[in-house]
N, C-alpha and C positions, 0 to 999 in steps of 0.2 A: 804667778802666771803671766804669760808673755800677753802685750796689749795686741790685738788684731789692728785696732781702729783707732789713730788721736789725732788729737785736734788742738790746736794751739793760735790763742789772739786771732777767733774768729768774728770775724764783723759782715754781717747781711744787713744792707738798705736797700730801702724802697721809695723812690722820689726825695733823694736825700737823708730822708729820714732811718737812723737806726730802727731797724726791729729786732736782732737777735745779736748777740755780745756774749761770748763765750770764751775765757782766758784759757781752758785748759778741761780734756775732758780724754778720757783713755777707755775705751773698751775693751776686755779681756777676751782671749779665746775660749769658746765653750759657754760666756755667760749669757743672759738674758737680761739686758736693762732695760727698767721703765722710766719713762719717760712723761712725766704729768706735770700739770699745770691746769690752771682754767683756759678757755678760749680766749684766743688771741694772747698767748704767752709763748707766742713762737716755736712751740711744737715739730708743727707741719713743716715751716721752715726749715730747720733744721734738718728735718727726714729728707726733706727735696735739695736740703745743700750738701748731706751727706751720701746722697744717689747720684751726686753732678744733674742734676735737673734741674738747677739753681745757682748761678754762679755769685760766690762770695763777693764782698765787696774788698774783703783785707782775709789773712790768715793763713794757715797750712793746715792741710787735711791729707795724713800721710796711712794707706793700708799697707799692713804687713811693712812697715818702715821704708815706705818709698813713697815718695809726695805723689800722689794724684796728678798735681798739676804737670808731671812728668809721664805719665800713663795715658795711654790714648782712651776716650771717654768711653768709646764701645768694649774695648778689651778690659776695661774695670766692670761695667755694667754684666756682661757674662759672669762674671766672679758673686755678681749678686742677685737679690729678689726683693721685688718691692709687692705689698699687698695695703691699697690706699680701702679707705671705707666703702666707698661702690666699686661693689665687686665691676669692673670692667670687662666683659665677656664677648667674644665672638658671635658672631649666629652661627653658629656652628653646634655638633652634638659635642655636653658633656665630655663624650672620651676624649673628641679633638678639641675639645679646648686645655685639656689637661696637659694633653700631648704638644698642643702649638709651640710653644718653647724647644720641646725636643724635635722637633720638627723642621726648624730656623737652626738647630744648632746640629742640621744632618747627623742624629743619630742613626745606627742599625735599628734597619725595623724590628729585627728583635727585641731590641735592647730597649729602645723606646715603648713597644707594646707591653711589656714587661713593668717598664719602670711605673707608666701609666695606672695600667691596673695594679698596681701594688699601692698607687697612691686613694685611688677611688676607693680601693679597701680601706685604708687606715683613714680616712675620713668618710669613711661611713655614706658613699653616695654611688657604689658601685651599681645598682640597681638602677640608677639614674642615666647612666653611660648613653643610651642615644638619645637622651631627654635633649631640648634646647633650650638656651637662657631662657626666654622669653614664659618657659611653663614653669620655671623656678621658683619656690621660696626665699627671702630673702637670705635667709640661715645657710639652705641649700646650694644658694648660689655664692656666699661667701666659702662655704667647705669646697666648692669647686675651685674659686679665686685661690686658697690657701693649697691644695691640690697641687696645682698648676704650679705656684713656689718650690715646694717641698719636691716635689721632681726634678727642677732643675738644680739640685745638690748643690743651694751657694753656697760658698765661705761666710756669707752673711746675711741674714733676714731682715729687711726691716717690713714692719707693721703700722701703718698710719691709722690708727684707732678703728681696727677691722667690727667692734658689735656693736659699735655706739648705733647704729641703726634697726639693730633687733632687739625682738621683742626679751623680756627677762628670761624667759625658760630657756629661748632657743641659746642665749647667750651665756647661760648659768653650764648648757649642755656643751655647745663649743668651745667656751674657753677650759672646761676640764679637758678636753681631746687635745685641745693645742698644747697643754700644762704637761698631756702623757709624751704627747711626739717630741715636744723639748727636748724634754727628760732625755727620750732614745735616741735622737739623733746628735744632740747636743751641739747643734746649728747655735752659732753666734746669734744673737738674736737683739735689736732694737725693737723696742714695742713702745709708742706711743697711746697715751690716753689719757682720759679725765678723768676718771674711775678710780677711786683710790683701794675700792678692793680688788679692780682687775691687776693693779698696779700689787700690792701685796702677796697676790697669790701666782702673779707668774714672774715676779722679777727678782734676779739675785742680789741685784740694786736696784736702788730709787736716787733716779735726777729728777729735782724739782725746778724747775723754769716758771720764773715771774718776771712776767715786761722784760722777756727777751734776754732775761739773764742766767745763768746758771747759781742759783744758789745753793743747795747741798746736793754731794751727791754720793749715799752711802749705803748700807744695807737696807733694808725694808723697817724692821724695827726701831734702827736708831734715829730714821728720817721720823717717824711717826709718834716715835718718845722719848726723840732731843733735839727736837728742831732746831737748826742754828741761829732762828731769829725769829721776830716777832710776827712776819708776813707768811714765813712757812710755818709756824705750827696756827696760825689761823688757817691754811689754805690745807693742812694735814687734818684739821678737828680737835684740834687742842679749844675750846668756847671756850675753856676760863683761863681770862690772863688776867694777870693783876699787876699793878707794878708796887714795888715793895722796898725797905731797904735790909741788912741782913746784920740785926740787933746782937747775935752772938754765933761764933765758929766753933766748933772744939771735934776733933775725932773725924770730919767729913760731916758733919751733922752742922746744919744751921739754922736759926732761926732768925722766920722772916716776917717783919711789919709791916701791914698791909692794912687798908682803910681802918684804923686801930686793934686792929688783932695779930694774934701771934700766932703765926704758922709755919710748923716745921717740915724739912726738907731735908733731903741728901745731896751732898755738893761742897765742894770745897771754893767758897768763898770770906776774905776777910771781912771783920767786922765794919761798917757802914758802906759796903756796898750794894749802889742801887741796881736791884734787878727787877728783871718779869717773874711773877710767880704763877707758872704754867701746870694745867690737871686737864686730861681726858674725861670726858663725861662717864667711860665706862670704870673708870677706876674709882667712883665716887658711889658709897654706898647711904642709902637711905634707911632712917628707923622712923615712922610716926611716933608722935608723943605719949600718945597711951597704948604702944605697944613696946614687946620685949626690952629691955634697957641696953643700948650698946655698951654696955660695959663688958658683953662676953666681947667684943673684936678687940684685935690686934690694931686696930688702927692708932697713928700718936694724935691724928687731926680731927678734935670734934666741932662743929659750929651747930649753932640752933640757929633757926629760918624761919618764914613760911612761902609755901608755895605759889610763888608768882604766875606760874605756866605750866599748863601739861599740853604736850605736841605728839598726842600719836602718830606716829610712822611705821605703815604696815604691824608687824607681832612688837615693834617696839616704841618704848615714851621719852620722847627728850620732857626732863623735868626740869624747868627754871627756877632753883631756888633764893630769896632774897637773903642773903647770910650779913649787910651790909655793902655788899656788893649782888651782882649776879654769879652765883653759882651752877654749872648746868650738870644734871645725871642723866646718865642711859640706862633703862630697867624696861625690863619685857611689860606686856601689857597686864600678862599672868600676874605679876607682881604688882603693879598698880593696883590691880583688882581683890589680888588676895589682901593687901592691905588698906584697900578701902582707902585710896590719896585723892584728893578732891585738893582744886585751887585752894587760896590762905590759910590752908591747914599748916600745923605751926610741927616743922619735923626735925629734925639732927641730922646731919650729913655728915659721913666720916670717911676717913681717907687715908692712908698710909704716905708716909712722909717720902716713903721711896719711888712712890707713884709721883711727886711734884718734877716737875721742870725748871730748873732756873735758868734763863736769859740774860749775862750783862745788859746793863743798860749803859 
């Protein structure tokens, strides 16, 4: 698929100082990329260097295969749509704010009445039409913001972390709608955020940016259970990293020694090399000691422990196991419960070899 959008040996300072450093980055037509990191990982930047509301210190930034910097600033910005976290609204009603854009860009009143209310429909706030900001809900007035985009049919969307400000439900509600209009309109799309499930469930890739740099940048899956290094699968949820060295190879299959135990993995590395030995909390399964014997799983990875920490979080429990190391699992509360798991209780942890991650070191 042909790239819309790339970018090459980008460098943004601020008072001398680098903040964002990006070698090489291509957007495809049609996709939706997310874009996460923590705060102040240079994100936002990026969003405002790639809308020209931010001028680079070094690089090329070329749409549809023609440098920007050759492109007069206003005649690129018409080709696009920017939606930052506060919705930025007119006092004006609902309809006209949806409209303003088509409005600046002397549509037919037809055409613009039209395009209007077809957007107020598909985001769900057509009832609202001569409401003004000011009597809005946050939610509400972002589906306006988003609105207001989606009318003006860019070539390309970008999104500067549009729900980090709403509540969970309204946000759980909106980002399904944005997830369906994708889908239909199949608007190029940049989406920034922190949010590593809003990041999974709307994006065809995942860039991850740390201290301004582009570290991986690849499907959703493979950022989240192969990180390319030790800083993204800590900032993806990888809790248990180990470092290990890899005591035997054979077939793709390795085993690896870590604080004196042997643990196996999938992965094609030679014999004494030293890696990370990386596991998701959710791929990590629990047995207590006097209950059913793990020897019905499939799993190659067993350890005995006991339980250092239980961390409820909402319906689910990060479990700190001490296997010799910290071990951490993800299990619903239902489950903590049905098995009656209390702190220094002494349990098995087990794990499939093809659930591990290896990181050269």
């Amino acid at each position: 698929m042909k790239a819309i959008l790339e970018v090459h040996d980008l460098l943004v300072e601020r008072g001398n100082r680098p903040i964002l450093n990006v070698a090489s980055l291509a957007i495809e037509e049609g996709e939706t990329l997310a874009i996460i990191g923590p705060n102040g990982a240079g994100k936002s930047t990026l969003l405002l260097t790639l809308s020209r509301l931010l001028p680079p210190t070094r690089g090329e930034i070329s749409f549809r295969g023609q440098s920007l910097a050759a492109q007069k600033a206003l005649a690129y910005r018409r080709r696009i749509a920017l939606v930052l976290q506060e919705p930025l609204l007119l006092d004006v009603t609902v309809f006209e704010n949806v409209a303003a854009g088509l409005r600046f860009r002397h549509l037919p009143k037809g055409e613009k009445e039209r395009r209007t209310l077809h957007w107020l429909c598909a985001l769900g706030i057509e009832h609202l039409r001569q409401r003004r900001p000011r009597t809005l809900s946050g939610g509400e007035a972002q589906r306006v913001s988003l609105a207001r985009a989606f009318a003006l049919q860019p070539e390309l969307l970008l999104l500067d972390e549009p729900f980090s400000a709403l509540d969970a439900p309204t946000r759980t509600r909106l980002l399904q709608d944005l997830q369906n209009l994708l889908a239909e309109t199949e608007i190029t799309t940049i989406f920034v955020t922190h949010d590593l499930n809003e990041a999974l469930q709307l994006g065809d890739r995942v860039a991850v940016l740390l201290n301004g740099r582009l570290r991986q940048c690849a499907p959703p899956q493979q950022v989240f259970s192969a990180p390319a290094d030790e800083e993204v699968a800590a900032f993806v949820g990888m809790d248990t990293v180990i470092a290990g060295q890899v005591i035997a190879s054979q077939a793709g299959q390795v085993i690896v020694q870590a604080n004196g135990l042997h643990l196996e993995a999938v992965g094609d590395f030679a014999t004494g090399k030293q890696v990370l030995f990386c596991l998701r909390p959710e791929d990590v399964t629990l047995w207590p000691k006097d209950h059913a014997h793990p020897s019905i799983s499939s799993a190659r990875n067993r350890l005995s422990g006991r339980i250092a920490r239980l961390m409820p979080n909402g319906p689910l429990v990060r479990v700190i196991v001490d296997c010799g190391f910290p071990l951490t699992a993800l299990i619903t509360r239902a489950s903590m419960i049905e098995m009656g798991l209390s702190e220094n209780q002494a349990v098995t942890a087990t794990f499939k070899a093809s659930a591990a991650h290896l990181i050269p070191r």
